[in-house]
N, C-alpha and C positions, 0 to 999 in steps of 0.2 A: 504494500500500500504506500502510497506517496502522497505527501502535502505540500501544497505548489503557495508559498509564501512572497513575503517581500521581502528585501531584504531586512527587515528586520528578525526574521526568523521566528526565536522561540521568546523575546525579548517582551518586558511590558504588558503580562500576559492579561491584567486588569484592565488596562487601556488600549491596548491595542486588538483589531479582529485575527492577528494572525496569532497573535501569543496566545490566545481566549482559544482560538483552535486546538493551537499543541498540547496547551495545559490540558484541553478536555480528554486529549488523545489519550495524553501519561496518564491520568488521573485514571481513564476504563483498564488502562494495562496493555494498548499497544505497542505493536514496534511497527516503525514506517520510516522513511526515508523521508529527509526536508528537499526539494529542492525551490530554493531562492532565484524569482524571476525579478529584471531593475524594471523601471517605468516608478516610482514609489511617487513620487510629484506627479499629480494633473494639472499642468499649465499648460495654456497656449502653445508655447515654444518645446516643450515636452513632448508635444501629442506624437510627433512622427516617430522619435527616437521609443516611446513607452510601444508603439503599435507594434514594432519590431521585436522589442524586450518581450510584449509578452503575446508572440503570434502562438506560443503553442498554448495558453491560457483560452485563447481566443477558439482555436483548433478542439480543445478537449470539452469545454463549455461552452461555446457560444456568446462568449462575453470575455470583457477581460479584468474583471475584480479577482483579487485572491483574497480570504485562500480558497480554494477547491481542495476536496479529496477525491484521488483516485482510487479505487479501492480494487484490488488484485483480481474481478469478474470484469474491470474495464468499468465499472458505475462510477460516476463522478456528483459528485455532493460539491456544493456549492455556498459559499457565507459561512460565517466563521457561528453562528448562531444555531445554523442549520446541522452544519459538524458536530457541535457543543451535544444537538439532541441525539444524532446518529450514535455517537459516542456513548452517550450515558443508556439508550436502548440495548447497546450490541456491545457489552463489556468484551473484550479477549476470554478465553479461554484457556483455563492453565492445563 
């Protein structure tokens, strides 16, 4: 499974959507892979350099917000809120 971040990663996890993601991740007991896509600024002068940074965000959901989960059947989960419930439904398994 894979978590497609900004780069701020696993950071801020109170304030931030991408740390609120990871945290929910550890907290059910997965293991997943981060990977960190740039674009984190939406400005103006931004837009073409982010649209590049995250074509495969765009590619795997149809948008280009992070975070998304990929989850190892190919499902992609989407918002960092949306994760948070995936996550507390569908603990790991020991």
């Amino acid at each position: 499974m894979g978590l497609y971040t900004c780069e701020q990663k696993k950071s801020t996890p109170r304030f931030h959507p991408c740390g609120k993601a990871a945290k929910a991740l550890d907290d059910a007991g997965h293991e997943y892979e981060i990977e960190a896509v740039g674009g984190y600024r939406m400005l103006p002068w931004t837009w073409p350099k982010r649209s590049r940074d995250r074509a495969v965000i765009k590619e795997l959901s149809g948008q280009e917000n992070v975070p998304i989960l990929v989850l190892d059947d190919g499902e992609v989960i989407s918002g960092s809120g949306t994760i948070a419930d995936w996550a507390e439904a569908n603990p790991a398994s020991d």
